[in-house]
C-alpha positions as CSV (number, residue, x, y, z in Angstrom):
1,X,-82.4,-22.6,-28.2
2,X,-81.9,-23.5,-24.6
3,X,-82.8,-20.6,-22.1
4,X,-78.6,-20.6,-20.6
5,X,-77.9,-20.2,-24.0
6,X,-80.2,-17.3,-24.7
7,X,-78.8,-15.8,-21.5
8,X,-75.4,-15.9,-23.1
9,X,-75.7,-14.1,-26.0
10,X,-77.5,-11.6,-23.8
11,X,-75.5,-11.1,-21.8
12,X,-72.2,-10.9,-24.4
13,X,-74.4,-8.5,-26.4
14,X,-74.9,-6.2,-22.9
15,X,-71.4,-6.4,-22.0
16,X,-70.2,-5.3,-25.9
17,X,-72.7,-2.7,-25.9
18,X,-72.4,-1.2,-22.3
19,X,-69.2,-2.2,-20.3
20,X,-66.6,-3.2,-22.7
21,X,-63.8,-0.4,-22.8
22,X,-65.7,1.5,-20.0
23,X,-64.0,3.3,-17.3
24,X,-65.9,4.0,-14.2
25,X,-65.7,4.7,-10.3
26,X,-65.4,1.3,-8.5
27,X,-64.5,1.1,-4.2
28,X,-61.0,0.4,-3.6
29,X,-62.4,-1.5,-0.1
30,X,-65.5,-2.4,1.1
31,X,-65.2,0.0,4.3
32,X,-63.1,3.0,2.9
33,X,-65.7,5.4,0.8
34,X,-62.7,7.9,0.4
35,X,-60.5,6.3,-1.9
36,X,-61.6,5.8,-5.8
37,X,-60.7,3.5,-8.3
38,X,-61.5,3.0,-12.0
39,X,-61.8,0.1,-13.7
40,X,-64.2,-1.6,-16.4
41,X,-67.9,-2.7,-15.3
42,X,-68.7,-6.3,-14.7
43,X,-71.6,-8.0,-16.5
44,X,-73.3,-11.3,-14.7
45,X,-75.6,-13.7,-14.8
46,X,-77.7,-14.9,-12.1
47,X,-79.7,-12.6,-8.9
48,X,-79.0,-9.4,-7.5
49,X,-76.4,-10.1,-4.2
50,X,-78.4,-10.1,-1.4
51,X,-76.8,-12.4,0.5
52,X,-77.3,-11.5,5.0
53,X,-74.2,-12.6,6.0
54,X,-72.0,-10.7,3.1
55,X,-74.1,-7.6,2.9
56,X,-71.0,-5.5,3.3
57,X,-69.0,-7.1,0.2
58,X,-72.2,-5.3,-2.3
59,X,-69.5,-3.3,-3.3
60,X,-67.6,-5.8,-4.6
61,X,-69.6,-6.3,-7.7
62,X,-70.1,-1.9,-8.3
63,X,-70.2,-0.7,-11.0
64,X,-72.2,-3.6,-13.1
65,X,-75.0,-4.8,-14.4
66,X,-76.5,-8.0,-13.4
67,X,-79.1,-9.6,-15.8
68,X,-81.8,-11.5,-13.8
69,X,-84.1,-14.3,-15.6
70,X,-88.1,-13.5,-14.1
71,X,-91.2,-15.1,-15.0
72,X,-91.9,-16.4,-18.7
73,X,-93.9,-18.6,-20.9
74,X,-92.6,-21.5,-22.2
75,X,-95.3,-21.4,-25.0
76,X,-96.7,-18.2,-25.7
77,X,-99.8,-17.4,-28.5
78,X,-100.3,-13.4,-29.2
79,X,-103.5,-12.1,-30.2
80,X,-103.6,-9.3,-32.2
81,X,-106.7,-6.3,-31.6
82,X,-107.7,-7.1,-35.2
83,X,-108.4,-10.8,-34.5
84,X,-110.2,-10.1,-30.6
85,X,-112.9,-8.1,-32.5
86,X,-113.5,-10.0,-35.8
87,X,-113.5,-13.1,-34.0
88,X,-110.3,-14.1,-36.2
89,X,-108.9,-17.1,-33.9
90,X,-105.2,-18.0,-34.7
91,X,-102.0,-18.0,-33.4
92,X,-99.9,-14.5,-34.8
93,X,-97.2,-15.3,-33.0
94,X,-96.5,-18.5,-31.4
95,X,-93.2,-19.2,-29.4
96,X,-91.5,-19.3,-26.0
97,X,-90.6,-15.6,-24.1
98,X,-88.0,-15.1,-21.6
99,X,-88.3,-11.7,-19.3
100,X,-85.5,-10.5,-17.6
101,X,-84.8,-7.8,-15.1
102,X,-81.5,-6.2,-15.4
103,X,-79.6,-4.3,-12.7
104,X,-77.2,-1.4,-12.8
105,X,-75.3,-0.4,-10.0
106,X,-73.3,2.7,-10.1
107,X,-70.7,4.0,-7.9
108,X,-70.7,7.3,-6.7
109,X,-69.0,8.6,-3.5
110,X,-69.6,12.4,-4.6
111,X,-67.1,15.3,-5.6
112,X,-63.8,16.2,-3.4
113,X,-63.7,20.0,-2.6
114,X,-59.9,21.0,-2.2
115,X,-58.2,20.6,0.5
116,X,-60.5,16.8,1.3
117,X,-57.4,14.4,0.7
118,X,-55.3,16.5,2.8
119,X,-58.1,16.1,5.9
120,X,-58.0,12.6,5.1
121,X,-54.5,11.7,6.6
122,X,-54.3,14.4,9.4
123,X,-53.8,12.5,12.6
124,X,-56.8,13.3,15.2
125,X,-59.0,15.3,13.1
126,X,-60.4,13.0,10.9
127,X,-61.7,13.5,7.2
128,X,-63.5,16.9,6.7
129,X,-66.6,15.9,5.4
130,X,-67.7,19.8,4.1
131,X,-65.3,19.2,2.0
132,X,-67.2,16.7,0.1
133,X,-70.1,17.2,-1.4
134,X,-72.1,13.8,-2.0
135,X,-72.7,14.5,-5.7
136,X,-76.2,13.0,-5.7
137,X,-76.9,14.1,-9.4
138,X,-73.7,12.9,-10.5
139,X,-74.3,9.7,-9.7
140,X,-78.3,9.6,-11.2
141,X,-76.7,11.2,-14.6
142,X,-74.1,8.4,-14.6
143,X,-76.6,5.5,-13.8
144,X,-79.9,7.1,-16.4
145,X,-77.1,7.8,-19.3
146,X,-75.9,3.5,-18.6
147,X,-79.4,2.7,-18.6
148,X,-80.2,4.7,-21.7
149,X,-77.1,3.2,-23.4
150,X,-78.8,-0.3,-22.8
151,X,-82.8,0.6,-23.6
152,X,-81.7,2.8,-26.6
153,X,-79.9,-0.2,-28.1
154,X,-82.2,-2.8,-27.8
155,X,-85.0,-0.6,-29.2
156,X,-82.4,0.3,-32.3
157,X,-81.7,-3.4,-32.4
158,X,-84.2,-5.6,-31.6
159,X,-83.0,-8.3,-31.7
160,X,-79.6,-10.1,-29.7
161,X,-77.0,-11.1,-32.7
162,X,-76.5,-15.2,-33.2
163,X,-79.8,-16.0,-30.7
164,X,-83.4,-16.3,-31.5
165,X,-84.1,-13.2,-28.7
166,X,-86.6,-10.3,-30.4
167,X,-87.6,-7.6,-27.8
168,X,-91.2,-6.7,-27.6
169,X,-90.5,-3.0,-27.5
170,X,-94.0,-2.7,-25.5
171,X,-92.4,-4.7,-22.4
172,X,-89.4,-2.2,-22.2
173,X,-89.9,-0.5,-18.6
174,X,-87.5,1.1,-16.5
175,X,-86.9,2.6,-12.9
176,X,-84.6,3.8,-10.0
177,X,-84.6,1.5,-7.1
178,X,-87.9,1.8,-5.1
179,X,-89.5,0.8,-2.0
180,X,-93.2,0.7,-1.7
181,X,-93.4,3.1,-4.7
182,X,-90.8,5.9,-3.3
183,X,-87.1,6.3,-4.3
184,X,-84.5,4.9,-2.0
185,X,-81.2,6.8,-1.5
186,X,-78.4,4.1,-1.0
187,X,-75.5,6.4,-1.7
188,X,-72.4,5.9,-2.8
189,X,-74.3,3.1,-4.6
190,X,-77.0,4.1,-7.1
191,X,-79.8,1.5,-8.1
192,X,-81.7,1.2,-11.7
193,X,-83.7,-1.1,-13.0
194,X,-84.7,-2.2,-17.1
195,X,-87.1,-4.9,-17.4
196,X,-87.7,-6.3,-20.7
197,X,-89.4,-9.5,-22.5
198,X,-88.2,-11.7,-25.9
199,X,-90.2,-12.9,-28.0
200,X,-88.0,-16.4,-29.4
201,X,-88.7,-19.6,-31.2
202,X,-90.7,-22.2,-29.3
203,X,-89.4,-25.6,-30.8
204,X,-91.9,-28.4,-31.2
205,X,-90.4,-31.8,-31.0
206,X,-93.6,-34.2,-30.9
207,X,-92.9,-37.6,-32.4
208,X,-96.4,-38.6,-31.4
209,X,-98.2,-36.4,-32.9
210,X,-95.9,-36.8,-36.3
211,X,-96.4,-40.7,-35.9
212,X,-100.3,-39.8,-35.1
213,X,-100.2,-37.8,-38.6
214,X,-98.3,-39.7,-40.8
């Protein structure tokens, strides 16, 4: 199975299992914090947007999750504990691996006290911010609950329906967004991370060798 095709069926499986039928906070603009909208998260393919030149349009893909391709073997031989100190050598699991990083981004512009929407249009004034409170737990309940949603089901799972993709449950890590080992507070956005690695069929296709055989 090709690696966009493995992707795929990821990413159909991650979209069935964590956004379809989902309703969650979204920005109405880029610029405008104060007004909320809800609508069904977003699942993509491809790198987290980190583009200079667009850095204020980040919004436009919150809430989501964006599944990210890392570093994998093409060809990959495990070696069980048993083997290592019997000096058994042979292959117990011989196949490709692809590792992804996948990215939630949550939403959260915190909780309006009464009387908030009513600063909001008064000419002069400006928007009483005491009357919000930024609703930093909120938005880590919203984005660890996602996350567990995702790592829970893969673990149940393990394996991504119609692909050859079998999680090694030992590769299952997740995070908040860090820098240099410390959490980084990008409110009204909220960062997490769930790295994972599949184990999948490595196809040999050698007409040499078969010739060589034969």
């Amino acid at each position: 199975m090709r690696t966009n095709e493995r992707l795929r069926m990821l990413k159909e499986w991650t979209y069935e299992i964590c956004c379809k039928g989902r309703s969650m906070k979204a920005p109405v603009s880029t610029r405008d914090f104060t007004q909320v909208n809800y609508q069904e998260p977003g699942c993509y393919l491809g790198w987290a947007p980190a583009r200079v030149e667009q850095s204020d349009d980040i919004t436009s893909v919150t809430p989501s999750i964006i599944i990210m391709p890392a570093q994998a073997h093409a060809k990959y031989m495990k070696e069980k504990r048993f083997d290592r100190y019997n000096g058994v050598h042979r292959p117990q699991a011989l196949g490709a691996n692809l590792s992804v990083c996948v990215l939630f981004s949550v939403f959260e512009p915190g909780i309006r006290l009464p009387g908030f929407q009513r600063s909001v249009g008064e000419q002069g004034k400006g928007t009483d911010m005491t009357k919000l409170m930024d609703g930093t737990e909120e938005g880590l309940k919203t984005l660890l609950d996602w996350m567990d949603d995702f790592k829970d089901n893969l673990i149940g799972q393990r394996m991504i329906p119609d692909s050859d993709l079998f999680v090694d449950e030992e590769s299952i890590t997740y995070s908040l967004y860090t820098d240099q080992a410390y959490v980084t507070d990008r409110r009204p956005i909220y960062y997490g991370f769930v790295n994972a690695t599949f184990d999948c069929y490595a196809e040999e296709k050698n007409s040499s060798i078969e010739k060589y055989l034969n």
